[in-house]
BAKOL-673232 format. One record per residue (C-alpha): x, y, z; residue in one letter; residue number from 1. Coordinates in steps of 0.05 Angstrom, whole numbers, plus 5000, padded with zeros to 4 digits. Layout:
% residues N
<rec u="X" v="Y" w="Z" resn="a" resi="NUM"/>
...
END
This chain:
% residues 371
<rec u="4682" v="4246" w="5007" resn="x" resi="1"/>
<rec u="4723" v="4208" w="5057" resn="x" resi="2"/>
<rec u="4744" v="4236" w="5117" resn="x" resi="3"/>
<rec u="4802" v="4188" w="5137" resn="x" resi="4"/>
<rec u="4834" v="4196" w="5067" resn="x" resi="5"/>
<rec u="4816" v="4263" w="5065" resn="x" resi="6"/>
<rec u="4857" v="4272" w="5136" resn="x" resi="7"/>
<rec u="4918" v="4234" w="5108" resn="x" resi="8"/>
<rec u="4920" v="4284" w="5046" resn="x" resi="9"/>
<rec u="4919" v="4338" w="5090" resn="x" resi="10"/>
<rec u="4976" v="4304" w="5134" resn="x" resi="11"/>
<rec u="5010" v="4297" w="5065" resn="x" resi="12"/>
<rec u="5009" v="4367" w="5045" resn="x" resi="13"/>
<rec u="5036" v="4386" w="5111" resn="x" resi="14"/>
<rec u="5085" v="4337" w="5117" resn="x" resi="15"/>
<rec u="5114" v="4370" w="5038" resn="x" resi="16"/>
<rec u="5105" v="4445" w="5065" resn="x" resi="17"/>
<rec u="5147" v="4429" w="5123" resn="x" resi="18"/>
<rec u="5195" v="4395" w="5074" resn="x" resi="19"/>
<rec u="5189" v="4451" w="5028" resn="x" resi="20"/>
<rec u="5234" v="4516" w="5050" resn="x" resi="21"/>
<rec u="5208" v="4563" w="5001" resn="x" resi="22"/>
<rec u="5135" v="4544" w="5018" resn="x" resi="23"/>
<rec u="5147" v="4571" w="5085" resn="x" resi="24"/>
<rec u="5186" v="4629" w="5061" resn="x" resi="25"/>
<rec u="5139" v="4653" w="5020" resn="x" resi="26"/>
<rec u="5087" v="4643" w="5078" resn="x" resi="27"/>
<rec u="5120" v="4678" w="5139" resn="x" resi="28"/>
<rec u="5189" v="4709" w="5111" resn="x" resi="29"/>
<rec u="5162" v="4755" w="5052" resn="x" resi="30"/>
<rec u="5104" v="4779" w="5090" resn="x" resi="31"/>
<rec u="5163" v="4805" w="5141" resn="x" resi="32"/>
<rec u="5209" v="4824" w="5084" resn="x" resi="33"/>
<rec u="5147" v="4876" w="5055" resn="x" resi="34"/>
<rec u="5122" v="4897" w="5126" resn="x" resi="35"/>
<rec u="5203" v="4916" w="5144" resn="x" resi="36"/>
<rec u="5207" v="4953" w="5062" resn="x" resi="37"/>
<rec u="5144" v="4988" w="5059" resn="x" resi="38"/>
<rec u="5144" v="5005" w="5133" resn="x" resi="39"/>
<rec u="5212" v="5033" w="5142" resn="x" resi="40"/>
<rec u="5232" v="5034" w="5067" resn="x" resi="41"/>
<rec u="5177" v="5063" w="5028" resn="x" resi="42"/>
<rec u="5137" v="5131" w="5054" resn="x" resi="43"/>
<rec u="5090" v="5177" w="5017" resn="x" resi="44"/>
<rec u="5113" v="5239" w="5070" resn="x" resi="45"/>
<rec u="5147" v="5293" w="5049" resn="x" resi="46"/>
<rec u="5203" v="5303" w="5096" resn="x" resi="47"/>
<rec u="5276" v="5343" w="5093" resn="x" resi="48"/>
<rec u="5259" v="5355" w="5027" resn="x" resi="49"/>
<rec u="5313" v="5406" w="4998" resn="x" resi="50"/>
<rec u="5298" v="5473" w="4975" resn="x" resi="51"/>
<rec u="5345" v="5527" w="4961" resn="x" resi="52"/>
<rec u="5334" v="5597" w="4988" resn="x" resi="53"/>
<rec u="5356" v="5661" w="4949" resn="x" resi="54"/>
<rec u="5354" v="5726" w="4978" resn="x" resi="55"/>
<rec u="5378" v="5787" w="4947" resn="x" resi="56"/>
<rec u="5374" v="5833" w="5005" resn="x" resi="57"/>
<rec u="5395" v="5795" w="5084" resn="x" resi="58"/>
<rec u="5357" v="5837" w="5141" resn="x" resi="59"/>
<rec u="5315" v="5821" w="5200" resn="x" resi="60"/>
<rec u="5258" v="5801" w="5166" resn="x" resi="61"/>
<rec u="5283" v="5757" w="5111" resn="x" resi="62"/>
<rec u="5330" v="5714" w="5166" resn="x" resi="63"/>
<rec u="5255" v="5706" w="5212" resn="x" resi="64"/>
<rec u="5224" v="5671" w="5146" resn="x" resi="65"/>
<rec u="5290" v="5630" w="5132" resn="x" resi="66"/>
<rec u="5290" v="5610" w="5208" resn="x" resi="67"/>
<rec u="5224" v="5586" w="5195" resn="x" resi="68"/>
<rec u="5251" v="5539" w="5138" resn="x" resi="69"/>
<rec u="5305" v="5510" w="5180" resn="x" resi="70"/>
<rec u="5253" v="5499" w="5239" resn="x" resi="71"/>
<rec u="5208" v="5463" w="5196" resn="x" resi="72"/>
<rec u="5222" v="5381" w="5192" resn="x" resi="73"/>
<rec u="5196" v="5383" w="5119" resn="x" resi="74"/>
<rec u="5251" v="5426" w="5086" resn="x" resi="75"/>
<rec u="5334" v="5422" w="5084" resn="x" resi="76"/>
<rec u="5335" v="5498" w="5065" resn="x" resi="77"/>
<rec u="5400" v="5521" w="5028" resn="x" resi="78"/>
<rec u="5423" v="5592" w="5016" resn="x" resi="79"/>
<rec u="5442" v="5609" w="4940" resn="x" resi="80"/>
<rec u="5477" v="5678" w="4924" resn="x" resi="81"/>
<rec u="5439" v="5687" w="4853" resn="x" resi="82"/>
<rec u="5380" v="5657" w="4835" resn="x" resi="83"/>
<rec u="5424" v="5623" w="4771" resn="x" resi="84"/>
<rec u="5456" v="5584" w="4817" resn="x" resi="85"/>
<rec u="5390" v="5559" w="4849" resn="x" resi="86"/>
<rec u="5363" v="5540" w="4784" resn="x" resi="87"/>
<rec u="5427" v="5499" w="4767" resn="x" resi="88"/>
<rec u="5422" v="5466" w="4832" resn="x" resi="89"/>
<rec u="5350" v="5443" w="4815" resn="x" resi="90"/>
<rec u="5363" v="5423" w="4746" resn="x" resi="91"/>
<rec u="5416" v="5384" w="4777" resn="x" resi="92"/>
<rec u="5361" v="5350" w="4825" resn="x" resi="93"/>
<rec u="5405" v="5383" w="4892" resn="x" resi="94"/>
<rec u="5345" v="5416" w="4906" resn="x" resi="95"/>
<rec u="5268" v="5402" w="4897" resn="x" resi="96"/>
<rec u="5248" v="5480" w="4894" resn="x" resi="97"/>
<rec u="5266" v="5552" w="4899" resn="x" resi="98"/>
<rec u="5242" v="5594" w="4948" resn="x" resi="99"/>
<rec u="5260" v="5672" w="4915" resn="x" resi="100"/>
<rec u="5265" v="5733" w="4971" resn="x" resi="101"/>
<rec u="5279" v="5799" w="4928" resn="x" resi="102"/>
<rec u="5312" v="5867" w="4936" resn="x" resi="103"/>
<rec u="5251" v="5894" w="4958" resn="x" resi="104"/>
<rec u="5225" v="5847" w="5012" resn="x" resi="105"/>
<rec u="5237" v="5862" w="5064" resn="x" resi="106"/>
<rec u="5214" v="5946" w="5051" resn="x" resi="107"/>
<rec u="5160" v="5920" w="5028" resn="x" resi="108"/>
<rec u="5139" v="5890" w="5081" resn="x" resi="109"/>
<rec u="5157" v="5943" w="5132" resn="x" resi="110"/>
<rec u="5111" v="5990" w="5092" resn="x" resi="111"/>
<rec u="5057" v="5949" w="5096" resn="x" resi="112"/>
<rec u="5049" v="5927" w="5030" resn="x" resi="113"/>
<rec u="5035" v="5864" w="4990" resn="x" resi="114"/>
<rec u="5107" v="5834" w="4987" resn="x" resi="115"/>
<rec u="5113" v="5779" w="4935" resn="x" resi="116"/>
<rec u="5156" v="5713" w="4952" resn="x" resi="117"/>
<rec u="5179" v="5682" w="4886" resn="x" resi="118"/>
<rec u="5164" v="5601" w="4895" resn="x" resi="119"/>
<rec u="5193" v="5549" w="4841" resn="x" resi="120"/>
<rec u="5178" v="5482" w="4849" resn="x" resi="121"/>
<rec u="5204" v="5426" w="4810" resn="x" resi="122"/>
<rec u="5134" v="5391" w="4785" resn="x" resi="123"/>
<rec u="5170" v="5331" w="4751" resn="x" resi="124"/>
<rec u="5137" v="5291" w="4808" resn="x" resi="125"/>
<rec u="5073" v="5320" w="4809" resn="x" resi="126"/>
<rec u="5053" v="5289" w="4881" resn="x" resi="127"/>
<rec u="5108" v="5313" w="4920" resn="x" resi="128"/>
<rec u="5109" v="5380" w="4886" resn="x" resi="129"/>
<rec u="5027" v="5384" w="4908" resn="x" resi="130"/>
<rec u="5051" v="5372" w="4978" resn="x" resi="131"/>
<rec u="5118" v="5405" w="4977" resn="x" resi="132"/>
<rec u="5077" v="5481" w="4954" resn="x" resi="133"/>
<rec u="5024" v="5463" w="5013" resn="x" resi="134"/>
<rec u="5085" v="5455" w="5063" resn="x" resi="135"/>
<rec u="5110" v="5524" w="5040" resn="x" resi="136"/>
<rec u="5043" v="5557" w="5045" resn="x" resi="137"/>
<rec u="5043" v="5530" w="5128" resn="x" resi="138"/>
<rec u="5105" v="5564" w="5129" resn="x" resi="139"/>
<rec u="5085" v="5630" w="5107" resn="x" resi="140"/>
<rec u="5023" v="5623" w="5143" resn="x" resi="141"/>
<rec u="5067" v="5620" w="5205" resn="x" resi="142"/>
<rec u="5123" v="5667" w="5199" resn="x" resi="143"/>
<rec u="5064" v="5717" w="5189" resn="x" resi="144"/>
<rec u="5029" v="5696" w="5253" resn="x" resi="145"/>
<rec u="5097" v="5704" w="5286" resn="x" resi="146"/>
<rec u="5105" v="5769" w="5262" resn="x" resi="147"/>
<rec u="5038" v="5794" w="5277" resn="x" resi="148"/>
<rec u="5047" v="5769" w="5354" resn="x" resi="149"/>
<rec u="5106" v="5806" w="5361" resn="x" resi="150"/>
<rec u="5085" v="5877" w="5341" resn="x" resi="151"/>
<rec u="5028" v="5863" w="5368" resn="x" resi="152"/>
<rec u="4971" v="5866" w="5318" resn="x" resi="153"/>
<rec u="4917" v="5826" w="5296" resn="x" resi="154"/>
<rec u="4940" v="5779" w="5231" resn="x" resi="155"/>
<rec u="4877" v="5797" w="5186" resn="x" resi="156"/>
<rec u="4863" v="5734" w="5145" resn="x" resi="157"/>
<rec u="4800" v="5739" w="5103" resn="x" resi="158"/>
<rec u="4780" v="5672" w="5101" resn="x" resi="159"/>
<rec u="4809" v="5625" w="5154" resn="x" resi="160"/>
<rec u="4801" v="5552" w="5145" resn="x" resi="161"/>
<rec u="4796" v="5505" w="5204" resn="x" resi="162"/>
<rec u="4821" v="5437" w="5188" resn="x" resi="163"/>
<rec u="4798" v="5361" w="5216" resn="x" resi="164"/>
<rec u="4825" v="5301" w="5188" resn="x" resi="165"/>
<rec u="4788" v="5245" w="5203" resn="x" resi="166"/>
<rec u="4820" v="5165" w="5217" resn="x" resi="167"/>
<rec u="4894" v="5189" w="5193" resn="x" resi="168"/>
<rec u="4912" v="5252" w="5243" resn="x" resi="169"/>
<rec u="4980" v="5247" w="5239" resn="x" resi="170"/>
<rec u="4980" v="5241" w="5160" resn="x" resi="171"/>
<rec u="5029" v="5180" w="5172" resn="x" resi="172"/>
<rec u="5031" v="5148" w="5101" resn="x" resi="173"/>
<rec u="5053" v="5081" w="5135" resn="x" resi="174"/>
<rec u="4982" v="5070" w="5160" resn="x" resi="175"/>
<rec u="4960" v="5088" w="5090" resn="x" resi="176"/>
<rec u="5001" v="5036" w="5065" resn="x" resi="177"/>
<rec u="5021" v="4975" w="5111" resn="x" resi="178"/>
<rec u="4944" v="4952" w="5116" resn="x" resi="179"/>
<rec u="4941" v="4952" w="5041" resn="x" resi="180"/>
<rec u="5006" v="4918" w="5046" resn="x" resi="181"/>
<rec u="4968" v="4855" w="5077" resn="x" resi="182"/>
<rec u="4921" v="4845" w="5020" resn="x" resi="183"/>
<rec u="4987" v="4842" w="4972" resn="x" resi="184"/>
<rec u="5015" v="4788" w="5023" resn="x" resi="185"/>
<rec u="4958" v="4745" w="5018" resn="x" resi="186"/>
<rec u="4953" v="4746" w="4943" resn="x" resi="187"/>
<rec u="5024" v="4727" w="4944" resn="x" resi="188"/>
<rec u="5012" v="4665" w="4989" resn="x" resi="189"/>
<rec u="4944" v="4642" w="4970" resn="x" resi="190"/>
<rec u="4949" v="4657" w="4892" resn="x" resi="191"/>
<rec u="5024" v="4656" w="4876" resn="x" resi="192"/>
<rec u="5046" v="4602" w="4919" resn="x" resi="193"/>
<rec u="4998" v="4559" w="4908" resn="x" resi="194"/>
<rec u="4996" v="4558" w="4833" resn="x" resi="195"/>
<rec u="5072" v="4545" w="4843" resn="x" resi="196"/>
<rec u="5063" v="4483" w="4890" resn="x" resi="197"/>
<rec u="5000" v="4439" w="4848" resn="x" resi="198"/>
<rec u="5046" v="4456" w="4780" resn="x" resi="199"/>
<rec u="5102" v="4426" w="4815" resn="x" resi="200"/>
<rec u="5074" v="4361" w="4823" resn="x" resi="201"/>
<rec u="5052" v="4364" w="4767" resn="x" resi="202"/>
<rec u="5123" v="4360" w="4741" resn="x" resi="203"/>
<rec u="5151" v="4311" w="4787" resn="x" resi="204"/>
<rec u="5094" v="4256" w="4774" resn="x" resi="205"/>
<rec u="5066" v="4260" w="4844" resn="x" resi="206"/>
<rec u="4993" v="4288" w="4822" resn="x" resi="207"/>
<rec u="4992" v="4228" w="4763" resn="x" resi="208"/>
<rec u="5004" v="4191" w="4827" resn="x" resi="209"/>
<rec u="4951" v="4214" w="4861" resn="x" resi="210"/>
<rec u="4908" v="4207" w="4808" resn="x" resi="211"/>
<rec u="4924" v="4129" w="4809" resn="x" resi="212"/>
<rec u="4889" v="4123" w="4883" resn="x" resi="213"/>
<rec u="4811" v="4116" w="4906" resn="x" resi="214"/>
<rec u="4819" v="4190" w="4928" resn="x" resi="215"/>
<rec u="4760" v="4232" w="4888" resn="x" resi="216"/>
<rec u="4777" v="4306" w="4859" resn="x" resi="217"/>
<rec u="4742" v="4342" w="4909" resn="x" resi="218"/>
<rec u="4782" v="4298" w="4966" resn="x" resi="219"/>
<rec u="4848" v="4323" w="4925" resn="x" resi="220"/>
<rec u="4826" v="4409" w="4923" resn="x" resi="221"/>
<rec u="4807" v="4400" w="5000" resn="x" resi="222"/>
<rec u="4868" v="4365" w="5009" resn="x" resi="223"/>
<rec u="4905" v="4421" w="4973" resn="x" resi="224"/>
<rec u="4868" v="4483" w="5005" resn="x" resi="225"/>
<rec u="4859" v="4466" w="5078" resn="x" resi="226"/>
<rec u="4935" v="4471" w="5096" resn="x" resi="227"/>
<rec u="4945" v="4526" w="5047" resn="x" resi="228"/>
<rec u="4887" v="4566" w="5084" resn="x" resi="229"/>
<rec u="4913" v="4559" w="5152" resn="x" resi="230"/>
<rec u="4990" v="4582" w="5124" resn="x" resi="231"/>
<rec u="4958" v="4637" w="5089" resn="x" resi="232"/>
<rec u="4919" v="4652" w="5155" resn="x" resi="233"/>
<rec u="4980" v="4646" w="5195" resn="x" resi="234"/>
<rec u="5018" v="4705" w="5151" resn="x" resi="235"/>
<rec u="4960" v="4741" w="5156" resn="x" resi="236"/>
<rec u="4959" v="4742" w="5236" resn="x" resi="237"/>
<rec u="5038" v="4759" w="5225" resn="x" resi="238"/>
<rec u="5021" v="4817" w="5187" resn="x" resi="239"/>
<rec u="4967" v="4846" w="5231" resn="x" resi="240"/>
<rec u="5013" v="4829" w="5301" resn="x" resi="241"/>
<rec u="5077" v="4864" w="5261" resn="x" resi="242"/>
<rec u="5031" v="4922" w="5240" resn="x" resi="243"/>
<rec u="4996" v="4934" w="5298" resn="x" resi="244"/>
<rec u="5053" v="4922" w="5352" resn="x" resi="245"/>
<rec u="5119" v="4940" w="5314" resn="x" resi="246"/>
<rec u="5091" v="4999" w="5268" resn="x" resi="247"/>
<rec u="5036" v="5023" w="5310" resn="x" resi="248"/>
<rec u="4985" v="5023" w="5260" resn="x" resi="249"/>
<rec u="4911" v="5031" w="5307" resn="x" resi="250"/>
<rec u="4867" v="4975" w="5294" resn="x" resi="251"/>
<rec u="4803" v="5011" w="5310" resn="x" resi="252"/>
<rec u="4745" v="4968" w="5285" resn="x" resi="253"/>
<rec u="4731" v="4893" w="5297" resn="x" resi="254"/>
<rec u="4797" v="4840" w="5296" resn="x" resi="255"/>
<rec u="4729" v="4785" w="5286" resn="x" resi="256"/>
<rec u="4710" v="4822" w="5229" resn="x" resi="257"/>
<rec u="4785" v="4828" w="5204" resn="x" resi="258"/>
<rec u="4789" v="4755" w="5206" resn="x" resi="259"/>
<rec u="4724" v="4742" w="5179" resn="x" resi="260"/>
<rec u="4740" v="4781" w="5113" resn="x" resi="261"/>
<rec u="4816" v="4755" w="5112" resn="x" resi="262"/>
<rec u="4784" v="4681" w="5101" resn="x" resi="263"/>
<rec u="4742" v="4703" w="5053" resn="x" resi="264"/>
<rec u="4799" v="4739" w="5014" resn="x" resi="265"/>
<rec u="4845" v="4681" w="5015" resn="x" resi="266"/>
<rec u="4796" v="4629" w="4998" resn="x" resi="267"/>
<rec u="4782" v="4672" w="4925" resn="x" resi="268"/>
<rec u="4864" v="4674" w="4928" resn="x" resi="269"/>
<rec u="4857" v="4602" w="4936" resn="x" resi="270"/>
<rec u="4814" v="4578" w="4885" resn="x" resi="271"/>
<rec u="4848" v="4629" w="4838" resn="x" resi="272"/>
<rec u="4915" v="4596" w="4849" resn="x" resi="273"/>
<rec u="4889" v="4525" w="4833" resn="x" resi="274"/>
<rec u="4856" v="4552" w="4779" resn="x" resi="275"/>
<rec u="4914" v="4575" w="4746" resn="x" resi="276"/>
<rec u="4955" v="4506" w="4770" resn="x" resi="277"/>
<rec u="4896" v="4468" w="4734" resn="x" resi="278"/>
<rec u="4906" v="4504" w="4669" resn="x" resi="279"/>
<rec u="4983" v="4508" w="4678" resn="x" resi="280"/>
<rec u="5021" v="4452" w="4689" resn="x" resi="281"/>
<rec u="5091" v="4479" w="4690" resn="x" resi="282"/>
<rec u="5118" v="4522" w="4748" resn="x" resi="283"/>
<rec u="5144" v="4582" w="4702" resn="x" resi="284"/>
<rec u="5080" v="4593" w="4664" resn="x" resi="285"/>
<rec u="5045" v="4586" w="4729" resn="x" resi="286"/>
<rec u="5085" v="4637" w="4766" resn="x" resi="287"/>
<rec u="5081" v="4684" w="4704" resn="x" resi="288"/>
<rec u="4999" v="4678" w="4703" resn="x" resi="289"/>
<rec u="4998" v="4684" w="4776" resn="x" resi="290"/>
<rec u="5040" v="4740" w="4769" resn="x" resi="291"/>
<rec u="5006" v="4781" w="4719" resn="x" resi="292"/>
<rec u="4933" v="4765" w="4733" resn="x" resi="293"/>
<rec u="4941" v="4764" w="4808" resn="x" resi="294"/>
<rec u="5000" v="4808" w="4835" resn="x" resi="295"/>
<rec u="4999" v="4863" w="4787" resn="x" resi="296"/>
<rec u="4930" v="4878" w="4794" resn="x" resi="297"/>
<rec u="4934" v="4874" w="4871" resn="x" resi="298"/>
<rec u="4996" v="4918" w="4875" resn="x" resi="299"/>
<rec u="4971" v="4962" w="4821" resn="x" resi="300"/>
<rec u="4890" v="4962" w="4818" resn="x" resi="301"/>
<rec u="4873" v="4953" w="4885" resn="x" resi="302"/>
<rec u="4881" v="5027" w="4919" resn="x" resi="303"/>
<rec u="4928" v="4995" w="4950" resn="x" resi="304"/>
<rec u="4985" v="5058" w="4935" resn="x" resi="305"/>
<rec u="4950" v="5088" w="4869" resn="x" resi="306"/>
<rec u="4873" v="5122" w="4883" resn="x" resi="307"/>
<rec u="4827" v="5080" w="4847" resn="x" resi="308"/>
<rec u="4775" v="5147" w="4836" resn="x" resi="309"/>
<rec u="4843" v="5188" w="4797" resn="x" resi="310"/>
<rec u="4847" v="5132" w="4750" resn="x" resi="311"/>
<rec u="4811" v="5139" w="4670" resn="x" resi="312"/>
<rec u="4741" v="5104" w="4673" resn="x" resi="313"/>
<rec u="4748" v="5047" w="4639" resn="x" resi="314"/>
<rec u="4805" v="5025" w="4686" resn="x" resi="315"/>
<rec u="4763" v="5033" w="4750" resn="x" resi="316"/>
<rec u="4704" v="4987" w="4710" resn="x" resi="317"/>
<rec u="4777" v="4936" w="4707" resn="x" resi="318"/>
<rec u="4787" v="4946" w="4776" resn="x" resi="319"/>
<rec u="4727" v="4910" w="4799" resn="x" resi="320"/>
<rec u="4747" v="4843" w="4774" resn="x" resi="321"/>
<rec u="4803" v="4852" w="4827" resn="x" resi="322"/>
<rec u="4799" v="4817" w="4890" resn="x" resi="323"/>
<rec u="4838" v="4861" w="4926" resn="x" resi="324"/>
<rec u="4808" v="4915" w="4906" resn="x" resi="325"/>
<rec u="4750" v="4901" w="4961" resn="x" resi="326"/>
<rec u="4802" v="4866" w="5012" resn="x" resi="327"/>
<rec u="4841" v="4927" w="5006" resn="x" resi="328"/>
<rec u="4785" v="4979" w="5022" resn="x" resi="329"/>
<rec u="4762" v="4923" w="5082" resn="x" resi="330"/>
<rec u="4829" v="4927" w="5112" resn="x" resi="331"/>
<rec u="4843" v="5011" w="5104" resn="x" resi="332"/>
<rec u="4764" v="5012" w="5138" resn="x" resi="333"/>
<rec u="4781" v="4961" w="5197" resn="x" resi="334"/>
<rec u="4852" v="4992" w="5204" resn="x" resi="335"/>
<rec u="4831" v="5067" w="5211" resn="x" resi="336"/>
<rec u="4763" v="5084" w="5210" resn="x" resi="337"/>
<rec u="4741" v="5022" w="5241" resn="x" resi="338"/>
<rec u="4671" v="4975" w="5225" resn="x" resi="339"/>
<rec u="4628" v="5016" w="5178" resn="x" resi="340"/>
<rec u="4577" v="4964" w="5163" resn="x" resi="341"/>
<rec u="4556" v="4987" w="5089" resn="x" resi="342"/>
<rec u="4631" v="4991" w="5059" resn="x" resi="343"/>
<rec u="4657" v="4920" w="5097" resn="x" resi="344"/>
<rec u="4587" v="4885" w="5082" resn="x" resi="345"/>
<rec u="4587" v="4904" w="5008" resn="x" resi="346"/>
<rec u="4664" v="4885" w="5008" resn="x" resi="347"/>
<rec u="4651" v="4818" w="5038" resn="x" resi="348"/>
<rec u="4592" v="4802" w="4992" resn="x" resi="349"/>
<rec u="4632" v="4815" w="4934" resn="x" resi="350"/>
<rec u="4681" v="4770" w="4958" resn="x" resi="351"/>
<rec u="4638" v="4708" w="4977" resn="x" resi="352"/>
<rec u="4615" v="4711" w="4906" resn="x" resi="353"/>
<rec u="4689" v="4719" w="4880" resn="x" resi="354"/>
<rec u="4711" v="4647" w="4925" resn="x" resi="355"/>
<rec u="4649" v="4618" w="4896" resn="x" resi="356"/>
<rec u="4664" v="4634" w="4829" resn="x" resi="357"/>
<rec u="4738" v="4610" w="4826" resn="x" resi="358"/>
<rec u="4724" v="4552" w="4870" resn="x" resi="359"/>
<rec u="4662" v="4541" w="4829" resn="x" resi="360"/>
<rec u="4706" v="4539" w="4765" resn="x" resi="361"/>
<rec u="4763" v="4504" w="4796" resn="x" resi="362"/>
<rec u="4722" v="4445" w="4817" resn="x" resi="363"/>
<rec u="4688" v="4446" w="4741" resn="x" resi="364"/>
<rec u="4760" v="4442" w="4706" resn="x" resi="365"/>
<rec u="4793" v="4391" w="4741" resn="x" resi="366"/>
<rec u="4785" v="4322" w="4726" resn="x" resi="367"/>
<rec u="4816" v="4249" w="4753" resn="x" resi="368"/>
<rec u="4850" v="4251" w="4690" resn="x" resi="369"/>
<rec u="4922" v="4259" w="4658" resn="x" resi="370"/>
<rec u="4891" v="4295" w="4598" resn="x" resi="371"/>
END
C-alpha cells in the first residue's frame, strides 16, 4: 500500500465525480428530491377524509353531531337525502364512508335510550379504514361529552381509557417516515451509485487502464471508496440538516452516535456496490442488481413504511439479510426515542459484521486481472 499513489487515486476519483453530473445528482439532488416527496408528498395521516352523512330525521340533536363532523380536521362531511345515494357516492370513491342517523335518533336519545348510529366504512384500504372508524369513535366520544356538559350530568362511561403515546405525540407520520427515508438515500448513493460508476469504467477501458499501472487492488477499492464515503456522508448530513431544520423532525438522542452508525451503514452500502460492479461489468445489469438486491429490499424490507412484525414469518427471517433493516430501526431510535443502548448497539454490531462481510468478499473477488 502506497500512500502517494493511493492519494493521486483518490484525487482521480474526485477530479471524475466533479466531472460527472449525475454522480453529484444522485449524491445531493435525490436525497432533496425524496425528503421534498415523502415530506410534503407522501403522509400516512388521515386528514379531510370524505364521508357522507345521512339523516332521516334533521333536529337539534342530529345538527350538534354533524357540527361535530365539520369541526373535526379529519372528515369533509357531506349530507345525502337517502342512504342510496350515499352508497352510490362511495361506490363511486366520492366518499370513504357513511355515517347513517335514522328516524328515530334523535327520540331515542331524548328518552334516554341506547340510540344506534349506522357507520359504513369503505375497507378496500384496510389502514385508512382502521384509522378512519377510530376518528369516528373520537367524534362520538365528544359530541356525547358535549352533550352531557350542557344538561348538566355526569357522562357515565364504564371503562375510560387514558391514553400516552410515547416518542411520536403528535402522530405526525412524517417523523415516522423521513428518518427511514435517510437509510433509502444512502442505499441509493453508496450501493446504486457506486455499482453504476466502477461498471462504467469498466466499459470505457479506464479500469483495464488502471490495471496496466504499479497500483495494487487494495490501492484501487480504497481509491474507489474513500471519495464515495465522504459523498455518501455529505447526503447524509443533507438529509439530517433538511429533516431536522426544514421538517421539524426532533433529533432526541446522540448526532455522534447518528454519525457513528451512518458510517457504518454506508460502508456495507459500499462494499455491496463494488461487489456487484466486480461481478457486473455493464452499467444496466449493474443498476438492475443494485436495484433489486439493494433498493427494493431497503424500500420494502426495512420497516422503513411496511411493519416488519405484520409481515408472514419467513419474510421477517429475509429481512435480516437487509442492511437497512438495522439502519432503519438506528435512525427511527436516534430520531424519536433517542439513544437506547441495547437496540442501537445490537444494530451497529450487526452492521460492522455486514461491512466486513461485503468488504471481506469484495476484496476476495477482485483481481489485477482483465478476466
Amino acid at each position: 500500500m502506497n500512500a502517494q499513489r493511493l492519494r493521486g487515486l483518490i484525487r482521480k476519483e474526485f477530479l471524475q465525480i466533479l466531472r460527472d453530473p449525475s454522480a453529484i445528482a444522485i449524491a445531493f439532488v435525490m436525497p432533496v428530491f425524496l425528503l421534498f416527496l415523502f415530506g410534503y408528498g407522501v403522509s400516512l395521516d388521515a386528514k379531510r377524509v370524505p364521508i357522507a352523512v345521512v339523516v332521516h330525521q334533521p333536529t337539534a340533536e342530529t345538527s350538534a353531531l354533524i357540527g361535530g363532523l365539520q369541526e373535526s380536521p379529519y372528515f369533509q362531511p357531506r349530507i345525502y337525502a337517502s342512504i342510496r345515494g350515499a352508497e352510490q357516492a362511495v361506490m363511486a370513491r366520492r366518499a370513504n364512508g357513511i355515517v347513517w342517523l335514522r328516524s328515530n335518533f334523535s327520540r331515542q336519545v331524548l328518552r334516554g335510550n341506547t340510540a344506534s348510529i349506522g357507520v359504513l366504512v369503505d375497507g378496500v384500504d384496510a389502514n385508512n379504514a382502521r384509522i378512519l372508524e377510530g376518528y369516528l369513535q373520537g367524534v362520538w366520544q365528544n359530541w356525547l361529552r358535549q352533550r352531557a356538559l350542557h344538561a348538566g350530568t355526569p357522562l357515565i362511561i364504564p371503562v375510560h381509557g387514558e391514553y400516552r403515546i410515547w416518542f411520536n405525540p403528535a402522530l405526525r407520520s412524517r417523523d415516522y417516515l423521513v428518518p427511514g427515508l435517510i437509510a433509502v438515500i444512502m442505499t441509493l448513493i453508496g450501493a446504486l451509485l457506486t455499482a453504476l460508476v466502477v461498471a462504467r469504467e469498466w466499459e470505457h477501458g479506464t479500469m483495464e487502464a488502471l490495471m496496466a499501472t504499479p497500483v495494487g487492488m487494495g490501492e484501487i477499492l480504497l481509491g474507489k471508496l474513500i471519495p464515495y464515503f465522504f459523498m455518501g456522508m455529505g447526503g447524509m448530513l443533507l438529509s439530517v440538516a433538511l429533516a431536522v431544520w426544514l421538517f421539524a423532525v426532533p433529533l432526541v438522542g446522540s448526532f455522534w452516535m447518528l454519525l457513528f452508525c451512518s458510517a457504518l451503514f454506508l460502508l456495507v452500502a459500499l462494499g455491496m456496490g463494488l461487489l456487484i460492479s466486480s461481478v457486473a461489468r455493464n452499467q444496466f445489469v449493474a443498476g438492475q442488481i443494485a436495484i433489486i438486491v439493494t433498493f427494493l429490499p431497503a424500500f420494502i424490507l426495512s420497516g422503513f413504511i411496511f411493519d416488519i412484525q405484520s409481515m408472514p414469518a419467513a419474510v421477517r427471517v429475509i429481512t435480516h439479510a437487509v442492511a437497512a433493516r438495522y439502519f432503519v430501526s438506528i435512525l427511527q431510535t436516534v430520531f424519536l426515542a433517542g439513544d437506547v443502548w441495547p437496540i442501537l448497539l445490537w444494530n451497529s454490531l450487526a452492521l460492522g459484521l455486514m461491512a466486513a462481510l461485503f468488504l471481506g468478499l469484495t476484496l476476495h473477488r477482485s483481481h489485477k486481472r482483465l478476466d
